[in-house]
C-alpha positions in Angstrom: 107.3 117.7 95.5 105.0 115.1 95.6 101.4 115.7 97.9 101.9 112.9 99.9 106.1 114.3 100.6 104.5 116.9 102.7 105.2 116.5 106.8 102.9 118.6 108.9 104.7 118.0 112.3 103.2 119.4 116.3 106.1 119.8 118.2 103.7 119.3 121.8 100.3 118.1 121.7 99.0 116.6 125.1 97.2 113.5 125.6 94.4 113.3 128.4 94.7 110.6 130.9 92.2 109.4 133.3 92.9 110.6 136.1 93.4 114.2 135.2 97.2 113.9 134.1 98.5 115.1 130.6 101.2 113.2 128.6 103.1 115.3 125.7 103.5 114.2 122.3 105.6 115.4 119.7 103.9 114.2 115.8 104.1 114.1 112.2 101.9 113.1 109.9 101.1 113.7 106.2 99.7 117.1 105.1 96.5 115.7 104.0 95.7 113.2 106.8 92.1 115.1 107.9 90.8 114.4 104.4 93.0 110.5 104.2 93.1 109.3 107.8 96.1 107.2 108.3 97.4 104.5 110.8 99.2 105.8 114.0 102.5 104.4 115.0 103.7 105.0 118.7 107.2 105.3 120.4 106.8 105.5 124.2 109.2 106.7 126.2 111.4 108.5 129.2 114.3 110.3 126.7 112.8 113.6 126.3 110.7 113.5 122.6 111.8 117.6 122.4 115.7 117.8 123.1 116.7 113.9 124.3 115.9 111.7 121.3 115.0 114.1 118.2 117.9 113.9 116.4 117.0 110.5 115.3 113.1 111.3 115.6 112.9 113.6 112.9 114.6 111.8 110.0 112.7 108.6 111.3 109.2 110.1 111.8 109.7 112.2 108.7 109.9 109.3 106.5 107.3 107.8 108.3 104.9 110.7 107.4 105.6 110.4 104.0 105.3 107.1 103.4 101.4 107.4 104.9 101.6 107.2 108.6 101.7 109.3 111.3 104.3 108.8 113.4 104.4 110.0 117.5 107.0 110.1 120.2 105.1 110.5 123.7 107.1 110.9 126.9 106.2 108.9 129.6 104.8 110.5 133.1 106.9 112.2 134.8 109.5 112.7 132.0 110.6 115.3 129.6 107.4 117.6 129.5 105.0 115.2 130.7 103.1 115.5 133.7 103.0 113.3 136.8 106.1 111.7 138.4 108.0 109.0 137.3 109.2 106.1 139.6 110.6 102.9 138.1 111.0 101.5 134.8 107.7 99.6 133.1 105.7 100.3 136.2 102.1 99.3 136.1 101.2 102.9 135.4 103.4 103.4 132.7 101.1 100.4 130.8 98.2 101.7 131.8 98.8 105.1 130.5 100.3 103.3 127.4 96.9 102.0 126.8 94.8 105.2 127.2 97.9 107.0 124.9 96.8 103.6 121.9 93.0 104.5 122.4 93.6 108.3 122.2 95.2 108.1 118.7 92.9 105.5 118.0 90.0 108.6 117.8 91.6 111.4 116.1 90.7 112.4 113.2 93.6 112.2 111.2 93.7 108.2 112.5 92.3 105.1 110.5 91.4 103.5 113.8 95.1 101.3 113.8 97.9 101.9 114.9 101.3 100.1 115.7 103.8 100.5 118.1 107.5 100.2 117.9 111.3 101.3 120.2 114.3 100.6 120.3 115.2 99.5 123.8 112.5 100.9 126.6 110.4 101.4 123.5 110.9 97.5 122.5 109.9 96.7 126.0 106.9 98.5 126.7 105.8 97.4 123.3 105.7 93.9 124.1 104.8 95.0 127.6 101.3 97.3 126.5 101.1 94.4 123.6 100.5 91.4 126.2 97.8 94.0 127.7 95.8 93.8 124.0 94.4 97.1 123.7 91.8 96.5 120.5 93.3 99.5 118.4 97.1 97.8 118.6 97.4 95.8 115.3 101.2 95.1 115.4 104.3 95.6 116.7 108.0 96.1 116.2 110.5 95.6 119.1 114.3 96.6 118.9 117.0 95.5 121.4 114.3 94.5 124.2 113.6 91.6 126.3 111.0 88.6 127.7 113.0 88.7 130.8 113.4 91.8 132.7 115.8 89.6 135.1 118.0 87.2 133.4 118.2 89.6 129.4 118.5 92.9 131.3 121.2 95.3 132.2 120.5 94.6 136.6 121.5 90.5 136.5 122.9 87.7 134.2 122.9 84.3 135.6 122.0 85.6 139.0 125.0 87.9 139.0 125.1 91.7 139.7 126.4 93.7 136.3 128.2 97.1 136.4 125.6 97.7 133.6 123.3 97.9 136.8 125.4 100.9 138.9 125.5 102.3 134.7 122.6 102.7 133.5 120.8 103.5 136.8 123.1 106.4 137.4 122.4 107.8 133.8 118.6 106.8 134.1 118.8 109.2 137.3 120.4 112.0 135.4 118.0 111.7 132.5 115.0 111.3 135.0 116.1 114.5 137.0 115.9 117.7 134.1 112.8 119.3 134.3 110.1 120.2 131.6 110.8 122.8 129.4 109.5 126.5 130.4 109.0 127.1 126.7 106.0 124.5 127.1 104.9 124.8 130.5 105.6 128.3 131.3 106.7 129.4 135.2 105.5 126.5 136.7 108.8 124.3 135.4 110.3 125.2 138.3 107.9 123.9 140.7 107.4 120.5 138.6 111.6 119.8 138.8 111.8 120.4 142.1 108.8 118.0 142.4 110.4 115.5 140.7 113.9 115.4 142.4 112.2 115.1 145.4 110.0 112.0 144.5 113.2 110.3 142.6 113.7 107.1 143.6 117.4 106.0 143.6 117.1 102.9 140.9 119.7 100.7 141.4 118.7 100.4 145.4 115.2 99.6 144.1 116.8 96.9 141.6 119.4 95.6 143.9 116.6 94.7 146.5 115.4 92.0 144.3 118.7 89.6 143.5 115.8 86.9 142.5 113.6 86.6 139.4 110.8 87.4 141.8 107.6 89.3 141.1 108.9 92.8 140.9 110.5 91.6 137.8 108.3 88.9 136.2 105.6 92.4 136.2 106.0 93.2 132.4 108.0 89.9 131.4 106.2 88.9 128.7 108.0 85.6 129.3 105.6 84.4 131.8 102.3 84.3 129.4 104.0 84.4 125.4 100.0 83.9 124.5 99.5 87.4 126.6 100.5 88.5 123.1 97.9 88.8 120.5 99.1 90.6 117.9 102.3 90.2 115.3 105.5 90.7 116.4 109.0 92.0 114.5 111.6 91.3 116.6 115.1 92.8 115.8 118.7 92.9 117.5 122.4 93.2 117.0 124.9 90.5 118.0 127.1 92.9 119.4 123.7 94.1 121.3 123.2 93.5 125.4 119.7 91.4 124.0 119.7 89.3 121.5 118.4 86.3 123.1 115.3 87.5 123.3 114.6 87.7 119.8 115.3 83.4 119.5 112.9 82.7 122.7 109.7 85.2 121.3 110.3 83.2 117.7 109.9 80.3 119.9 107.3 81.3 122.1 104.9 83.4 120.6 101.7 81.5 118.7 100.9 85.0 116.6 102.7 86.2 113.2 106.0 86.9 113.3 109.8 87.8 111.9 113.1 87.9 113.1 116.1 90.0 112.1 119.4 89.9 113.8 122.5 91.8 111.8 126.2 92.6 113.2 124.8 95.6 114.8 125.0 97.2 118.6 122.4 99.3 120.3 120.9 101.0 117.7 118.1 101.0 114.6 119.7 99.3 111.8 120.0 101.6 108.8 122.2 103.7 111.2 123.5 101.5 113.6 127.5 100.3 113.7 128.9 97.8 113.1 127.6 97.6 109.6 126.9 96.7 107.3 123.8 98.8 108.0 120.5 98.5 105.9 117.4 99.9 104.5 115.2 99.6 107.8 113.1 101.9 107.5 111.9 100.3 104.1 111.7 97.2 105.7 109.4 98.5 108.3 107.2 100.4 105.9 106.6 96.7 104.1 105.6 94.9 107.5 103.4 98.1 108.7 102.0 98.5 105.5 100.8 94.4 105.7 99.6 94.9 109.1 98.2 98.4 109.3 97.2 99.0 105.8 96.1 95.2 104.2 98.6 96.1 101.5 100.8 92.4 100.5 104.0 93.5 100.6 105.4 90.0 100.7 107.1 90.1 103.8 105.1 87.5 104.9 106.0 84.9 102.0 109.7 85.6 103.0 111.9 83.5 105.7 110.8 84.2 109.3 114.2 84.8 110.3 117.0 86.6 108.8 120.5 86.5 110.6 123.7 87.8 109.9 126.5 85.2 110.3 129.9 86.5 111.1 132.8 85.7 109.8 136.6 85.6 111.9 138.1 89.4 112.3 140.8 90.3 114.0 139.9 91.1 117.8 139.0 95.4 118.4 137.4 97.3 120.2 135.0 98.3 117.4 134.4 97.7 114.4 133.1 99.8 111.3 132.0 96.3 109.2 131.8 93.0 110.6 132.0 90.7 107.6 129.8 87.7 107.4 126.9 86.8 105.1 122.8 86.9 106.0 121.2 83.6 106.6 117.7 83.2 106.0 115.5 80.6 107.3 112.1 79.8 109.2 113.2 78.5 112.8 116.1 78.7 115.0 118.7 77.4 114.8 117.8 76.3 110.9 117.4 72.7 110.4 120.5 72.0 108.9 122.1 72.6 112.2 122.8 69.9 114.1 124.8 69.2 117.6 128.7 68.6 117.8 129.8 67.8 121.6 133.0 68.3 122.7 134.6 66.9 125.8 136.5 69.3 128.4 139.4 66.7 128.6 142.8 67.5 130.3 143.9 67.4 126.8 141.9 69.9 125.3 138.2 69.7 123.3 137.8 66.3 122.1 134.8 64.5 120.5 135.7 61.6 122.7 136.0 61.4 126.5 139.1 60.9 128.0 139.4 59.4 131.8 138.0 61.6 134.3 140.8 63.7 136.4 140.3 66.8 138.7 141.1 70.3 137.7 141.1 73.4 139.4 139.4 76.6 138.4 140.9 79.6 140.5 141.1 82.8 138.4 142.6 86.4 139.5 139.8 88.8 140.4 141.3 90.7 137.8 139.8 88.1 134.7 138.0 90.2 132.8 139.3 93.4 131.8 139.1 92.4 128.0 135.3 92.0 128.0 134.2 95.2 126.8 130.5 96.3 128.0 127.7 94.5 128.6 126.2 96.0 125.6 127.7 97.7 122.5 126.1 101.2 121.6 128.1 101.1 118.4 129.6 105.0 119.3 133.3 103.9 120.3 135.7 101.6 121.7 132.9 99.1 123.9 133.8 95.5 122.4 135.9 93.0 123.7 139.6 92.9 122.3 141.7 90.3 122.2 141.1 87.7 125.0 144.7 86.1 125.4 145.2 88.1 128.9 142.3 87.0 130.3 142.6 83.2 128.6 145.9 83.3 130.1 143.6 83.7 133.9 141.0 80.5 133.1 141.5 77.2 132.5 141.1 76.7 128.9 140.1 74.1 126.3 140.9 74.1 123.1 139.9 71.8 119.7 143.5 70.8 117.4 143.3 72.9 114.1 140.3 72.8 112.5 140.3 70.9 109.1 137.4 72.8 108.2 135.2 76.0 108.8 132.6 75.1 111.8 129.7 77.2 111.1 127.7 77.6 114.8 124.6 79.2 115.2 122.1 79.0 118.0 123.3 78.8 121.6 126.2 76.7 122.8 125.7 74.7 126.1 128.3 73.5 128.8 127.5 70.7 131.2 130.1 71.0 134.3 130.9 68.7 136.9 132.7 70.4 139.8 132.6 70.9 143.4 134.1 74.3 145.0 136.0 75.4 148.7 133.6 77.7 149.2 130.0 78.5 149.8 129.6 81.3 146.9 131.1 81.6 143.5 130.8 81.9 140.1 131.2 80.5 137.2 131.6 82.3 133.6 132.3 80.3 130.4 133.8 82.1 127.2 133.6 80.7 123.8 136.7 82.1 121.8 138.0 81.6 118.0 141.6 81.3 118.5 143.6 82.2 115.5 146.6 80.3 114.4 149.1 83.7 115.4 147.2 83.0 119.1 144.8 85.7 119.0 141.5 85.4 120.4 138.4 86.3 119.3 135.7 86.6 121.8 131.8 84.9 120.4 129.8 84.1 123.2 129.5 84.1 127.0 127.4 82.6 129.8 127.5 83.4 133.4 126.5 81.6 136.2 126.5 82.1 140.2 125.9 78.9 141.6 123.7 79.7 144.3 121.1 79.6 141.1 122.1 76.5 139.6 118.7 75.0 140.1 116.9 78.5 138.6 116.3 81.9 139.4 113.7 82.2 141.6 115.8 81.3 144.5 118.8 81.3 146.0 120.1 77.3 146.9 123.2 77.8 148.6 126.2 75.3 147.7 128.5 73.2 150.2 131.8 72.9 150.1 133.2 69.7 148.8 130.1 68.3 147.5 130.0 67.2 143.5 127.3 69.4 141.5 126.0 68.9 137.7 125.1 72.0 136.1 124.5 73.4 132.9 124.9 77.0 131.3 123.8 77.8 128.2 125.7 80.6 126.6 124.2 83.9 124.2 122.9 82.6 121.1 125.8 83.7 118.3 126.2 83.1 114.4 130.0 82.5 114.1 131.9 80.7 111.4 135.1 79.5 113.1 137.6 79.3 110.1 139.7 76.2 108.7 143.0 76.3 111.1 141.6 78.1 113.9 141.1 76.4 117.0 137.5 76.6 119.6 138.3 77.6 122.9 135.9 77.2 126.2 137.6 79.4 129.0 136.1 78.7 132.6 136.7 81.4 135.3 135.7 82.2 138.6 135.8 86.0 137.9 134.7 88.9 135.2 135.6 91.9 136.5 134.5 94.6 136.0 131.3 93.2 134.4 130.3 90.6 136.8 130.7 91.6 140.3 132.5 89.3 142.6 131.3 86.9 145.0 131.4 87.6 148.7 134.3 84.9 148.3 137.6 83.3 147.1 136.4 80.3 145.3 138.7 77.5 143.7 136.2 75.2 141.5 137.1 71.9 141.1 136.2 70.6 137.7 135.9 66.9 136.4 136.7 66.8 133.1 136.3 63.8 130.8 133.0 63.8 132.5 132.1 68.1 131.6 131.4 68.7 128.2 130.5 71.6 124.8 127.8 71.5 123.2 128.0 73.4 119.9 125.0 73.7 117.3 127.0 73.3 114.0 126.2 73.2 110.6 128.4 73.3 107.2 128.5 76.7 106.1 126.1 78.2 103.9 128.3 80.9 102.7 129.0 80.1 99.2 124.9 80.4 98.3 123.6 83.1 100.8 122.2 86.0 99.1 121.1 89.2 100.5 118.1 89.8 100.6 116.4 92.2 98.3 115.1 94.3 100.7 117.9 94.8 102.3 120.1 97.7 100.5 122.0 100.4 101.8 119.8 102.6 104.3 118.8 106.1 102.5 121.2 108.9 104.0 118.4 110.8 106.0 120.1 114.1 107.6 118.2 116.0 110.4 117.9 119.4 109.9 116.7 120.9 113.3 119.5 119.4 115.3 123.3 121.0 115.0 125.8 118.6 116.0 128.2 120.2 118.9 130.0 117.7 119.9 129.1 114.0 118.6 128.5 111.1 121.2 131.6 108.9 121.8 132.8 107.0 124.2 136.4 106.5 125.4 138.4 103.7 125.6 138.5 101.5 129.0 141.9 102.7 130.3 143.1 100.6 133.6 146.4 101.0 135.9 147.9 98.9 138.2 149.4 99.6 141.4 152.0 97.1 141.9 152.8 98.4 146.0 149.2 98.7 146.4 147.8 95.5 144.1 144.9 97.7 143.1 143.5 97.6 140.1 141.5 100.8 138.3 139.5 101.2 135.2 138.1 104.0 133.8 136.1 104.4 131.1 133.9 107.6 129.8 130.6 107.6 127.9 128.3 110.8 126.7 125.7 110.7 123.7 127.1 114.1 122.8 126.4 118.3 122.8 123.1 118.9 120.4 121.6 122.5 119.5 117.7 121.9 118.8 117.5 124.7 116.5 113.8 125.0 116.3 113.7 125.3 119.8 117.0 127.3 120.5 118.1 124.9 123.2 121.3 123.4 124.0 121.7 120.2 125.1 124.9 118.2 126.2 126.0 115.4 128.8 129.2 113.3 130.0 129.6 110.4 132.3 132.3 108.6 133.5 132.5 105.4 135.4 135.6 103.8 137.8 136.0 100.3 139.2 138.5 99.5 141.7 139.9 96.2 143.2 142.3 95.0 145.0 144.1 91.6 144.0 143.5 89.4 146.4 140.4 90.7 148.1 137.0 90.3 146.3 135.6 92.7 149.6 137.9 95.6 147.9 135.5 96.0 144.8 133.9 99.5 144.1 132.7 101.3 141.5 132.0 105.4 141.2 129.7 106.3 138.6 129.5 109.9 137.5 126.8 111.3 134.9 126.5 114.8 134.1 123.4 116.6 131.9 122.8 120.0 131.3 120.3 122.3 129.3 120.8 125.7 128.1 118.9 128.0 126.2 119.7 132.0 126.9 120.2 133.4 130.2 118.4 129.7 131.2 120.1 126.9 132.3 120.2 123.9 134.4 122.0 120.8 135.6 122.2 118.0 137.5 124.9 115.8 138.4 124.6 112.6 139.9 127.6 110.5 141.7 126.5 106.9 142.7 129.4 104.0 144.5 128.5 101.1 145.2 131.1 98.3 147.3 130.6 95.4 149.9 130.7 93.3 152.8 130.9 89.6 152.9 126.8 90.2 153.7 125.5 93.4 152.2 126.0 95.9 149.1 127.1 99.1 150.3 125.4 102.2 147.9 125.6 105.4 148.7 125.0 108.7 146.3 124.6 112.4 145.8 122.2 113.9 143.6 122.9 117.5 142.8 120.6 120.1 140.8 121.9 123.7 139.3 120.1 126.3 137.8 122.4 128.7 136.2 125.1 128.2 138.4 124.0 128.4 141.4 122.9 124.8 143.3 119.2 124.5 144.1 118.9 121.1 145.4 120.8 118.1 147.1 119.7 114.7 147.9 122.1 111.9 149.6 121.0 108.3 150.0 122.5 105.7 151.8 122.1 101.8 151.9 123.0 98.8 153.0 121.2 95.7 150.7 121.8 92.0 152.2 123.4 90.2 149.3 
């Protein structure tokens, strides 16, 4: 074995703050990094560095160690092992800590003095977040599956609406926020620190619920507001089938520092393990961008294109996919400058590139529309991605282009300009862009969603009258979609996407003027026939963890929905859990399960509720612990109606219970 193949690894270190508080770190770095310091790269977060994330922490920081750089997970205050409490996602304190964390590593003695920081997710936020802060030591950065825009790109809100993701995630953010530290590391005193923390812990999605406006809670740590807050370069990376890949065309855009772009097929996840493939060397390619930033070494990933994208080809709708075939597309802006603009016209008649005489058409969709979307955002572990979209087509008044006589390559983000007037003072709007095969099946590409009451933009709320004629525009996710010869385009407007979009307070028929409403598509003629791969972009190395046992593996089941036909209630259910994992060099068993229920009824948009479940436990001997939390969330015409139960076990017996109980004016 090679010298430099050696790992010396510290599964808790702690890192000094300020004010008296410790933060712990897990880190590995090569054997000989006292005699050959090395740069530091950081991954910040809430997911428990010791039993939560380690799984993929090891075979990532491993290679990372030997490949010259030391690589450290540090949990954030108040989580895993840390001390403090923890109250809110990407509070000020969490950047300032973030800061002190960068200087720390900055001065130890196995450090060269730079270090980068990089995540997937919370990580990719706070990395742009502590980056805009420009603490000296920070020379670069890589950010996965994050976003500019904690309001409009985030799992709380898209176009001013309130997502399931929002009742979701906050319910599993509670569960993960509520174990306590590890007695192994912190000795008796655990106790006293979780009940501590369940007694502090803030019920999220009230907190995110109370601000339905892109108003300063959330433009704290959008980097969107000041791009030139950032000082340093900047990878950004995403997954079309990922909650965030916007985000990744507006920092390309924005940002006056270095930079690259890479957006593959992928979901939620790092892309040499990430589904649907095809997956690639990552971690290679992040050794060549660290190793130009951190280390002065030309790697030549800075001669390459700025952007690399995977375009997809048509596939038969499903609810996941192992490979999503397409070829990469490499260029150095977005959209690439061969792309140009192809408008359609939302005529009675279909998409046309003319206009045909203006006529009146009504948008009224069942509350139901919807239940072919999929989630919010794909994790890549099971059945999340929309299916086949005639059922819900079949609920929206649709538009569709003859045959195509040949492939229509679009890449960048469609646009639709509506004219329409409603009979009602709320509603929604929500625009699908579909490939429609010749047999009739339809492929879901890209989305936009808009509640009307933000037409004018999201920092307030402009109610709309009844009757009166208003031009707006929505601009759908970016996508890279080659829509094949003989297919056909599709633009379905709804008033409803349940259970994804919550309903508004009312009814709403929209009243659309086509001839007048139009598509805009950013189309180019395929590149397919020349595209090659790029070179750094093989197969990923098989890198198998060897201090984490597999128990059960993370899946997540299939939305399942009934119908009661006396009752006209609709139900979906659908399951998620990142799996059971022994951490063998701890002895520790770790495991969770969620499940989440929406219920309406069909002709009342007041009848909406959801139940969210999540369930975590820890086990190692004669100790173990649990919490459960139960959240539901439903409505009145004026106010969301949340109320929840936070429960804590240890062994079996229950040691604590919260309740909470709201009422937030929509």
């Amino acid at each position: 074995m090679k010298p430099q193949e050696l790992v010396h690894e510290e599964i808790t270190v702690w890192i000094p703050m300020s004010d008296g508080c410790r933060l712990a770190a897990r880190i590995w770095r090569p054997h000989d990094a006292l005699e050959n310091p090395v740069p530091a790269i950081l991954e910040y977060l809430p997911y428990r560095r010791r039993d939560g994330t380690i799984n993929r922490d090891e075979t990532k920081y491993t290679y990372l160690a030997k490949n010259g750089y030391a690589g450290i997970r540090v949990d954030i205050r108040g989580s895993g092992d840390s001390e403090g409490l923890l109250f809110d996602e990407y509070a000020r304190q969490e950047q300032d800590d973030g800061l002190e964390v960068i200087a720390w590593l900055a001065e130890q003695p196995w450090c060269s003095g730079s270090v980068g920081m990089w995540g997937i997710s919370w990580g990719g936020f706070n990395a742009l977040q502590v980056a805009a802060r420009r603490p000296p030591a920070l020379k670069a950065i890589m950010t996965l599956c994050s976003t500019d825009n904690r309001y409009s790109d985030d799992a709380h809100y898209k176009g001013g609406c309130l997502t399931e993701e929002n009742l979701k995630w906050g319910t599993m953010f509670l569960g993960t926020s509520s174990l306590p530290p590890d007695p192994d590391v912190v000795g008796q005193k655990w106790r006293k620190i979780w009940l501590e923390r369940l007694e502090k812990m803030t019920c999220y999605p009230e907190l995110w619920m109370q601000h339905p406006t892109f108003d300063d809670y959330w433009k704290h740590g959008s980097v969107c507001i000041n791009y030139d807050d950032i000082q340093c370069p900047v990878y950004a990376v995403g997954g079309w089938a990922d909650g965030y890949a916007n985000t990744i065309p507006r920092l390309m855009k924005n940002l006056s520092v270095p930079c690259k772009a890479l957006i593959g097929p992928w979901g939620h996840a790092f892309p040499h393990e990430a589904a649907p493939g095809p997956a690639i060397d990552f971690l290679n390619q992040s050794i060549r961008w660290w190793d130009y930033w951190l280390k002065g070494i030309d790697t030549g990933i800075m001669n390459e294109s700025k952007w690399n994208i995977w375009v997809q080809e048509s596939i038969k709708p499903a609810s996941e996919y192992k490979i999503r075939p397409g070829y990469w597309t490499n260029t150095d802006v977005w959209p690439p400058e061969n792309v140009g603009t192809t408008t359609y016209y939302l005529n009675p008649e279909g998409l046309k590139t003319s206009a045909q005489p203006e006529s009146i058409l009504p948008i009224h969709s069942p509350l139901t529309t919807g239940l072919k979307s999929g989630d919010w955002c794909s994790f890549g572990m099971g059945p999340d991605q929309p299916v086949d979209q005639r059922s819900d087509d079949g609920q929206s008044l649709c538009f569709d282009t003859g045959h195509l006589e040949n492939d229509v390559e679009v890449i960048g983000a469609p646009t639709v300009q509506l004219n329409l007037s409603t009979d009602c003072k709320k509603a929604h709007i929500i625009t699908r862009l579909c490939d429609v095969a010749p047999d009739g099946t339809s492929l879901f590409v890209s989305y936009g969603v808009l509640n009307l009451n933000f037409r004018n933009g999201f920092d307030n709320s402009n109610p709309i009258k009844q009757g009166e004629i208003y031009q707006i525009s929505i601009q759908l996710d970016d996508c890279a979609h080659i829509f094949p010869k003989d297919h056909r385009i599709r633009i379905a407007l709804s008033t409803n996407y349940w259970p994804m979009i919550w309903p508004a307070a009312e009814s709403s028929t929209l009243f659309l003027q086509s001839g007048i409403s139009k598509l805009e598509l950013p189309t180019r003629d395929s590149m397919r026939n020349t595209a090659e791969m790029p070179e750094t972009f093989g197969p990923p190395e098989k890198l198998v963890p060897t201090i984490c046992q597999l128990l059960g593996a993370p899946s997540q089941s299939k939305a399942g929905y009934n119908h009661d036909t006396d009752q006209k209630i609709t139900e979906t259910k659908r399951g998620f859990g990142f799996g059971s994992v022994r951490v063998t060099d701890i002895n520790l068993d770790r495991s969770d399960s969620s499940i989440l229920t929406n219920r309406i009824n069909d002709n009342d948009p007041l009848s909406a509720e959801s139940d969210s479940f999540y369930n975590l436990q820890l086990k190692r001997g004669d100790w173990k612990v649990t919490t459960k939390v139960k959240l539901k969330l439903s409505a009145t015409s004026d106010a969301y109606k949340l109320t929840g139960l936070l429960e804590a076990y240890e062994k079996d017996v229950r040691i604590y219970t919260r309740n909470w109980n709201y009422s937030i004016p929509r």
